[in-house]
N, C-alpha and C positions, 0 to 999 in steps of 0.2 A: 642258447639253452636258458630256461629261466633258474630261477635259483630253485623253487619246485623241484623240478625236474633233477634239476644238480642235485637233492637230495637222494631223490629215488633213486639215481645211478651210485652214489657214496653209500647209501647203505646197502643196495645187489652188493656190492664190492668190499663186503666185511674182510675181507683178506687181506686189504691193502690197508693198512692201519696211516699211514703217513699222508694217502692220497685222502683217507676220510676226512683226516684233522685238518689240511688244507683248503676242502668245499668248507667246511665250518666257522672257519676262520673269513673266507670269503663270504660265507652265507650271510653270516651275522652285520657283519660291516657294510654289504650292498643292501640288504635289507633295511637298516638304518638308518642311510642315507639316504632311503626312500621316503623316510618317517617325516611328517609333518606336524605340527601341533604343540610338541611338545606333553613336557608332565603333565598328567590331568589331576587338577588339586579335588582336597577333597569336599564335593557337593554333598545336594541334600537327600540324595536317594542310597541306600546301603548296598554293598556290592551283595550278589545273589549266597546265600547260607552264609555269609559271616556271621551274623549273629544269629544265636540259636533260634529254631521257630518259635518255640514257647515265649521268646521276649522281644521276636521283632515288629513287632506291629507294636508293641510299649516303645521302643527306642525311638521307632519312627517317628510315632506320636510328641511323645516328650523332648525326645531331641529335638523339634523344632519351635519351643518353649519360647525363647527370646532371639536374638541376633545372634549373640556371643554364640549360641552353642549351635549345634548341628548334629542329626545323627551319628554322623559318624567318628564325630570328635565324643559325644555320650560312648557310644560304644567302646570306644579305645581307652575309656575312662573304666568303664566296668572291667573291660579284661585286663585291664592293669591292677586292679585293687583285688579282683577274684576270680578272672577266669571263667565268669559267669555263672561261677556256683554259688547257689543261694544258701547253702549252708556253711560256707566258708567262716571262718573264726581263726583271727592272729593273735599272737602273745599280748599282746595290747588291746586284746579286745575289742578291736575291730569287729564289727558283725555283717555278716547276709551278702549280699550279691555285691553292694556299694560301700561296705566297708565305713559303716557309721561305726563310730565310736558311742555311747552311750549319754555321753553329754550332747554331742554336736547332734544326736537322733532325738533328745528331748527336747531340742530348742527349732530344728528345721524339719524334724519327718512330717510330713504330711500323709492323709489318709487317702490315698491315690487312686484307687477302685471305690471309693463311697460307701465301702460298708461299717464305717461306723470307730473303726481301730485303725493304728498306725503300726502297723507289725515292719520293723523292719528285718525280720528271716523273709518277708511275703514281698516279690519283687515287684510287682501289683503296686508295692504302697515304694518299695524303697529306689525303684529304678525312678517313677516321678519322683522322688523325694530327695533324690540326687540333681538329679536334673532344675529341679526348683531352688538348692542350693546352688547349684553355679549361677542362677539367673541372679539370685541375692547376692551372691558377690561381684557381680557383675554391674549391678545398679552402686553398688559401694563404691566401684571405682571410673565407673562412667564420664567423669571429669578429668582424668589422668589422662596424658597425652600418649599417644601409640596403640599398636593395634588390641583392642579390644578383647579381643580372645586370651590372646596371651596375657594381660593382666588379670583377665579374670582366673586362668591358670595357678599365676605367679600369686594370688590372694588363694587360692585352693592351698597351695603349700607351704606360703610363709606368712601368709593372713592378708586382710586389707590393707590395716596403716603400715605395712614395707612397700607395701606398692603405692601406697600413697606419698609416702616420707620421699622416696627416690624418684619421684614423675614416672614410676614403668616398673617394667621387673626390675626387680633388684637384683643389687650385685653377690647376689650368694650363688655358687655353682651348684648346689641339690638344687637351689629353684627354678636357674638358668635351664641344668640337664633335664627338671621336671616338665618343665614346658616344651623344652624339644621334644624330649621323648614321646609325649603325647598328640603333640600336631603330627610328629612324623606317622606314630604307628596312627591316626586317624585316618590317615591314606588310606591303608588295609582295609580298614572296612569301610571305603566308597566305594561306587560305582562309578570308576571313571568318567570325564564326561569327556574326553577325547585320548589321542593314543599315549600308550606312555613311552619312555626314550629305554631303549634298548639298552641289558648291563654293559657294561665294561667290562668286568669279568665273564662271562657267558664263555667264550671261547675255552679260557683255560681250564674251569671246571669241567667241559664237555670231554676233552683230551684226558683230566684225570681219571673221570667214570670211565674212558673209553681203554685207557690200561688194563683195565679191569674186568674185562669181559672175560667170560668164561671163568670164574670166580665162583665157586660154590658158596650158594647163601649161610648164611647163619643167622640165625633167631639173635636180635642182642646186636650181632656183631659192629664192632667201631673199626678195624682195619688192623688191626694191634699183631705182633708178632706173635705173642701168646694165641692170639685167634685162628692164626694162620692166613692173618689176611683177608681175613671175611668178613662181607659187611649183612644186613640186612636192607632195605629202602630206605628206611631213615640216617642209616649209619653211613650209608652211601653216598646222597646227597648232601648230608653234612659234613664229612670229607670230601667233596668233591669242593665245594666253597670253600671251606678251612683253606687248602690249597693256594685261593689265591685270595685271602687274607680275609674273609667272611666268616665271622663265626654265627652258626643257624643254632638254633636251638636241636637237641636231640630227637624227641619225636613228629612226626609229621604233621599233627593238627598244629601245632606253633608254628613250625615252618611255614605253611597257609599265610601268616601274617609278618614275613619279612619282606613285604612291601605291596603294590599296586597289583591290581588281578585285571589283564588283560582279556579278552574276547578269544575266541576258541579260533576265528578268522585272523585271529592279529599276534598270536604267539609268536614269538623267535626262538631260534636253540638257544640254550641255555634258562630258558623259564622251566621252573618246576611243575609237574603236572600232577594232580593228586585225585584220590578216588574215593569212593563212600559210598555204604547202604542207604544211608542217608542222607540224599541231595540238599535237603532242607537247614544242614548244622556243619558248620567248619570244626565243631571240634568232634564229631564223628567221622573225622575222615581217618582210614587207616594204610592208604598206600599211597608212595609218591615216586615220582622216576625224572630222570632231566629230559626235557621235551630235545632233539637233534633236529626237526622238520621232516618238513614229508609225511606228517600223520605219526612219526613212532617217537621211544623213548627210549634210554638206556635205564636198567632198571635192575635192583634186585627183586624179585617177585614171591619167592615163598622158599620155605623147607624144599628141599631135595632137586631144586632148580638152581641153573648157575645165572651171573649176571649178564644181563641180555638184552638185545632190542626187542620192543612190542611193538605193537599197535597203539595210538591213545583213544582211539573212537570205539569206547565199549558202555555198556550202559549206565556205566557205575560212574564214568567220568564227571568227576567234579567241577573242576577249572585250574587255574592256572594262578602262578604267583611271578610276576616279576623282580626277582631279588635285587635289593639296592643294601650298600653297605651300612649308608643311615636308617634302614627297615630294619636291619636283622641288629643293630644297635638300641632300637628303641625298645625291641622286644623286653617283657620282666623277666627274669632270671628264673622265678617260679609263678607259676598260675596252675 
């Protein structure tokens, strides 16, 4: 029997709750072991709606500015500073989509679209003007021994001369975390360029959504006594990871970027599957379910529905995220 097919017969068979967790457990690990290739790091093409339509063809452009950078590492740069809102504004006056500060926008913004002004609210001028910033610090430390990217990271958050003074990143842990955090979450928005390795955790999140079937939705819901136990889709799958020691962010379009986005052909149970009116923007997606095989998902779905398996081939299907523990660690805490 293939493992396909093992699907299809574990979900007829919702009765048997012990015999499903079993195929799954199996499914995931023979699947795996099928896997060839390895992690796909992140290249120079953008994985499909990560980044909003309105600014992907600029990331594209501009992310491949110099060496150091890359779309997709610009991109995990922007959702880190604003979540790709162009009106965003921090206590510190951070401004627009790239989060210049007002000194650092009078010395590096450039006039990105050619009309004459350097707006950085306008992402026209500030996504290149970002992007032209990393190449300058980039040329700053060009002579520094180690990988290139990362120092130009490591001069993003603790300037040039600490990268220069130490031969590399420096030894501070915010500049350390800053630069992980950002290679890591630049995975999220590539486009794979071969398969990626299957979670480790997949199984036991699957087992904990699968406790919970039959579960009456709640709008909100996190799983809470006071709830009665109810989740919603997002509360679902982020208890479903919590479980076995992932913490995802709460709502769904974040969730999107707790790691690599596998092929609709290449999914395993345990990947998150998510939906949207809008195929073109990951942060308009507004439903997500744990992918099990076989085509379905466990899922909370709406008001007055309880937790359930679906279908995932519907029109609204977005794609797919393969959660890794360093993904949903790189994630900001707000955007």
């Amino acid at each position: 029997m293939t493992v396909r097919k093992a699907w299809i017969v574990g979900i007829a068979a919702i009765g048997s709750a012990l015999a499903f967790v079993m195929l799954l457990v199996v499914g995931v690990y023979v699947v795996a072991g099928n896997l060839v290739g390895g992690v796909g790091g992140a290249g120079k093409q953008l994985a499909k709606g990560s980044v909003p339509a309105a600014y992907q063809k600029l990331v594209q452009r501009w992310g491949n500015l110099c060496p150091a950078i890359n779309p997709a590492l610009l991109a995990a740069q922007l959702y880190q500073e604003s979540g790709f809102n162009p009106g965003a504004q921090s206590p510190a006056q951070a401004q627009g989509i790239a989060q210049f500060i007002p000194g650092t926008w009078a010395t590096h913004g450039i006039d990105g679209d050619g009309d004459g002004d350097r707006d950085v609210w306008d992402p026209n001028d500030a996504i290149p003007s970002a992007a032209s910033y990393d190449c300058e610090l980039a040329k700053y430390v060009k002579d520094v021994p180690g990988n290139a990217t990362e120092n130009m990271l490591a001069s993003y958050n603790a300037g040039a001369y600490a990268v220069i003074k130490y031969g590399g990143v420096p030894p501070y842990k915010e500049t350390q975390n800053y630069v992980r955090r950002i290679t890591t979450l630049a995975e999220s928005f590539a486009a794979p360029v071969s398969r990626v390795d299957p979670s480790e955790q997949a199984a036991g999140a699957i087992a904990y959504a699968q406790k919970k079937l039959g579960t009456l939705y709640l709008w909100g819901g996190n799983g809470t006594a006071e709830q009665g136990g109810r989740f919603d889709c997002s509360g679902l799958t982020k208890a479903a990871y919590e479980s076995v020691g992932i913490t995802l962010p709460r709502v769904a379009n974040d969730q999107y970027n707790a790691g690599p986005h596998p092929n609709r052909d290449e999914l395993l149970p345990g990947d998150l599957v998510f939906f949207s009116d809008d195929l073109t923007n990951s942060r308009a997606i507004r439903h997500v379910g744990i992918y099990v095989g076989g085509g379905y998902m466990i899922n909370a779905p709406r008001p007055g529905a309880v937790i359930r398996f679906d279908p995932i081939d519907t029109p609204d299907y977005f794609g797919a995220t393969r959660v890794t523990e360093d993904g949903a660690k790189a994630l900001p805490t707000t955007v």
